[in-house]
C-alpha positions as CSV (number, residue, x, y, z in Angstrom):
1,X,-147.6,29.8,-34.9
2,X,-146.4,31.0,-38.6
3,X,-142.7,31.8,-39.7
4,X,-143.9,34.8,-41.0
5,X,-145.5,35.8,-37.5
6,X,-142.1,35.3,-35.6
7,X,-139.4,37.7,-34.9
8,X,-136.3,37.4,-36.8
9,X,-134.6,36.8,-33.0
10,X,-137.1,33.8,-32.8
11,X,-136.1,33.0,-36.2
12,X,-132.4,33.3,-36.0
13,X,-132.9,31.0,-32.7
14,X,-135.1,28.2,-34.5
15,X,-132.0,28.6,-37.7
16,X,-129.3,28.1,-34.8
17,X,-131.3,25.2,-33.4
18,X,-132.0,23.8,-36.6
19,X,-128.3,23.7,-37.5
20,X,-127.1,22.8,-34.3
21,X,-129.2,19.7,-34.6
22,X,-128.0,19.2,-38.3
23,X,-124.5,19.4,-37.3
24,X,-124.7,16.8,-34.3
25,X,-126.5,14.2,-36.1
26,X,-123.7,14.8,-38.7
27,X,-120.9,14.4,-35.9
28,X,-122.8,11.4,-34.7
29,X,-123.7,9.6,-38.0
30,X,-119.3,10.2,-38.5
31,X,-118.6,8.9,-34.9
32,X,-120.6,5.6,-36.1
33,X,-118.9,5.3,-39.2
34,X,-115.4,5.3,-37.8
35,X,-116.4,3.5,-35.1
36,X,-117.5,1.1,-38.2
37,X,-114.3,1.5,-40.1
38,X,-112.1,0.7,-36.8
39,X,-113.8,-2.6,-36.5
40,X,-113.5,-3.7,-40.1
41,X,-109.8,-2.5,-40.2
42,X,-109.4,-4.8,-37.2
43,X,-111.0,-7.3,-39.0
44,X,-109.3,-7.3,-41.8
45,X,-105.7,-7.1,-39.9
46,X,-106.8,-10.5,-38.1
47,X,-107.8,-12.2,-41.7
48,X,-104.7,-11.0,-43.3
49,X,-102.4,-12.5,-40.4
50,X,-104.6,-15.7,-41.0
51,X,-103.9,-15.9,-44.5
52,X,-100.2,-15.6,-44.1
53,X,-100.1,-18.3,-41.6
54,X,-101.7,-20.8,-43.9
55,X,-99.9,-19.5,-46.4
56,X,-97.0,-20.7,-44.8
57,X,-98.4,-23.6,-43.6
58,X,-99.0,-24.7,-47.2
59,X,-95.8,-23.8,-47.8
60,X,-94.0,-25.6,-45.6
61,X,-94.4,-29.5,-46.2
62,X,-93.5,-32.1,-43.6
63,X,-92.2,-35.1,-44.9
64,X,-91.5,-38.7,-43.4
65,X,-88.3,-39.5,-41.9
66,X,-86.6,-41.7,-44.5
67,X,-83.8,-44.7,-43.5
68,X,-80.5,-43.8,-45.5
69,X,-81.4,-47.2,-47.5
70,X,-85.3,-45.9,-48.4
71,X,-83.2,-42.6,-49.2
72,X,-80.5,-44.4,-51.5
73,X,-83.3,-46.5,-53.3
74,X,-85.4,-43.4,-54.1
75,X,-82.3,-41.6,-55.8
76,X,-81.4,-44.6,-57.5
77,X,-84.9,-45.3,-58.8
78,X,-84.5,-41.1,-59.8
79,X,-81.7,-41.2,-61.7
80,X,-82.1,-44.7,-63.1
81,X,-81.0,-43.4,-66.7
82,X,-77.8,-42.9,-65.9
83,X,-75.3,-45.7,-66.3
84,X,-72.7,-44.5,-64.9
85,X,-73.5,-44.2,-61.6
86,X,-72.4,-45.1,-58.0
87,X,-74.3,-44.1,-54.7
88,X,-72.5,-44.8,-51.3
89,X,-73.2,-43.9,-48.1
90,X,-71.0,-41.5,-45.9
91,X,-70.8,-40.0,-42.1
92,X,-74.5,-41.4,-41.2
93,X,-77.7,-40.0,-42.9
94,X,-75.4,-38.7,-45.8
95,X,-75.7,-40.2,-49.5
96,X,-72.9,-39.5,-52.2
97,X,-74.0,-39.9,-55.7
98,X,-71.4,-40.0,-58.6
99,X,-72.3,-40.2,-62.1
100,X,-70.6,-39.1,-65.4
101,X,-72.1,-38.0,-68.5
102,X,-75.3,-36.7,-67.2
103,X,-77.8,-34.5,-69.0
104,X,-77.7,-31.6,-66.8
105,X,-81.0,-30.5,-67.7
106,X,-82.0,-34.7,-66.3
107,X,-79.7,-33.8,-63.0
108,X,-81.6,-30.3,-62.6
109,X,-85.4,-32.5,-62.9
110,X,-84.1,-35.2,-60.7
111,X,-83.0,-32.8,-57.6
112,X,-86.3,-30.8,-58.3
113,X,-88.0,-33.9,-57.8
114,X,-86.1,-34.9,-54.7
115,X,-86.8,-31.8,-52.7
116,X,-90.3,-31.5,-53.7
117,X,-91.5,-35.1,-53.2
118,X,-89.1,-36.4,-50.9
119,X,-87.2,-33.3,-48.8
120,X,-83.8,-35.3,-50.0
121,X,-81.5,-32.1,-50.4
122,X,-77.7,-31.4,-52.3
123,X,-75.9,-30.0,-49.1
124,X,-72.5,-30.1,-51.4
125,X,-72.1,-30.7,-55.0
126,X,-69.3,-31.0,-57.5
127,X,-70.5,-30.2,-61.1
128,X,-68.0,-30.7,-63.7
129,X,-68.9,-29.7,-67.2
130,X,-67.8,-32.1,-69.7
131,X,-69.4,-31.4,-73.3
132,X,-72.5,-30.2,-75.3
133,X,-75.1,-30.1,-71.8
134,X,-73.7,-33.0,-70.5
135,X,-71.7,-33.1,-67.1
136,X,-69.9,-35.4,-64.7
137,X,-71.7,-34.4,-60.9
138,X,-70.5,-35.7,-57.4
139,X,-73.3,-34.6,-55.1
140,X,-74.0,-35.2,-51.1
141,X,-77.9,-35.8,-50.4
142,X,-79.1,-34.8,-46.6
143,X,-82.7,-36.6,-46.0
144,X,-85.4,-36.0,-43.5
């Protein structure tokens, strides 16, 4: 059998057969790819919502419950510069600090430090600027 031989009926049917084939391995080499692409999509939802959970994970730091004397010790030992100073304790778990004529820039380093190593928090403060980066502070510390 030789193309030349056939009829152009026979050869418009072969053309049309040859196409049709073309196009359905096309539509099923597409079908595989999305079918692909849905899967890694999937995949890659699932990883991102894994990532954000550790992310907050990491984020979020537990730390030991502290006594309101361990508490009071550790913001003593933190602000041990200052002379001026007096820490009491008031309604429970509460801890009032009171100094005068602290560096704020010391005050800002030593609440930094408080919450990040310790979770000891300012739920009130009273910040009274007195001269040239220096302040009188009455501050409330809440502890884990």
């Amino acid at each position: 059998m030789n193309w030349h031989n056939l009829s152009n009926k026979k050869k418009a049917n072969f053309l049309v057969l040859g196409a049709a084939l073309v196009f359905l391995l096309f539509v099923l080499s597409i079908t595989l790819l999305n079918s692909k692409n849905n899967t890694l999509s999937q995949q890659l939802i699932e990883e991102r919502t894994l990532s954000n959970s550790l992310k907050i994970l990491q984020s979020s730091v537990i730390f030991p419950t502290l006594s309101t004397a361990k508490a009071k010790n550790i913001i003593r030992k933190t602000y041990r510069a200052i002379q001026s100073k007096k820490i009491r304790t008031d309604k429970g778990k509460q801890i009032v600090f009171t100094g005068s004529k602290i560096p704020f820039f010391k005050l800002l380093e030593g609440l930094s430090a408080l919450k990040s190593k310790y979770g000891i928090v300012v739920i009130n403060a009273d910040i009274k600027y007195k001269d040239n980066g220096v302040v009188d502070a009455t501050m409330t510390f809440s502890h884990p």
